[in-house]
C-alpha positions as CSV (number, residue, x, y, z in Angstrom):
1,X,19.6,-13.3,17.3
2,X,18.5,-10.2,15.2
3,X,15.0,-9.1,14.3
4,X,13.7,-9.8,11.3
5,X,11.3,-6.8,9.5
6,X,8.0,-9.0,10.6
7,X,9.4,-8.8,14.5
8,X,9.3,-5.5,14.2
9,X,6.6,-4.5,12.8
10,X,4.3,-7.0,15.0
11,X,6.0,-4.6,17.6
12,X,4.8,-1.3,16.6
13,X,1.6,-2.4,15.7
14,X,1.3,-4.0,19.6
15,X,1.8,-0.8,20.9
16,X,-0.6,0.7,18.3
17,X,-4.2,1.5,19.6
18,X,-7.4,0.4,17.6
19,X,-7.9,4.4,16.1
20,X,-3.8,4.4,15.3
21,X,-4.6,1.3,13.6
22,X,-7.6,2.5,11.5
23,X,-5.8,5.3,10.9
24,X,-3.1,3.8,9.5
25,X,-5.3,1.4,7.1
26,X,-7.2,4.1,5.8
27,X,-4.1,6.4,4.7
28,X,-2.7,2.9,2.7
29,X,-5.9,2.4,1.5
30,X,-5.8,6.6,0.1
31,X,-2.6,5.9,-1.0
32,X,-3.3,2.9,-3.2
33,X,-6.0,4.5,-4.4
34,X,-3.8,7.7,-5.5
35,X,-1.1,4.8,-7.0
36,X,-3.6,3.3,-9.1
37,X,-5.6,7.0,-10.2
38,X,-1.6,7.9,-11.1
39,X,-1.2,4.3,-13.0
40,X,-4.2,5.8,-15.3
41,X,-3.0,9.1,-15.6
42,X,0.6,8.1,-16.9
43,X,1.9,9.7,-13.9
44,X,1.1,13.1,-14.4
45,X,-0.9,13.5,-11.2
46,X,1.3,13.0,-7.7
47,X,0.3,10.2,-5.6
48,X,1.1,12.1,-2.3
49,X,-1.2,15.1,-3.3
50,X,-4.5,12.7,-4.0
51,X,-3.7,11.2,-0.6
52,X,-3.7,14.5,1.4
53,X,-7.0,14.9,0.5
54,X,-8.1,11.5,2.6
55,X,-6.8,12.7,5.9
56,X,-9.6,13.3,8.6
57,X,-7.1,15.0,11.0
58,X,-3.8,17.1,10.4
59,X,-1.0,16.1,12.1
């Protein structure tokens, strides 16, 4: 039997501490922020620029 995309995503997130977690729903938190700041600026403003700018630590 295969995996199905919900298998493995419960799988990475298992292996995932609490911070990676956080981390994680803060950058798609920036980034739907950034989608919806682009959606009012007719797209003229990159999504993935507005984003960087919510990063606490650089990878």
């Amino acid at each position: 039997m295969s995996k199905t995309a919900q298998d493995i995503q419960d799988s990475i997130f298992k292996k995932m501490t609490a911070d990676q977690k956080v981390e994680v729903g803060i950058r798609l938190w920036f980034l739907g922020k950034a989608l919806m700041d682009a959606r009012n600026t007719h797209g003229t403003v990159r999504p993935e620029k507005i984003a960087d700018r919510g990063r606490r630590h650089p990878r």
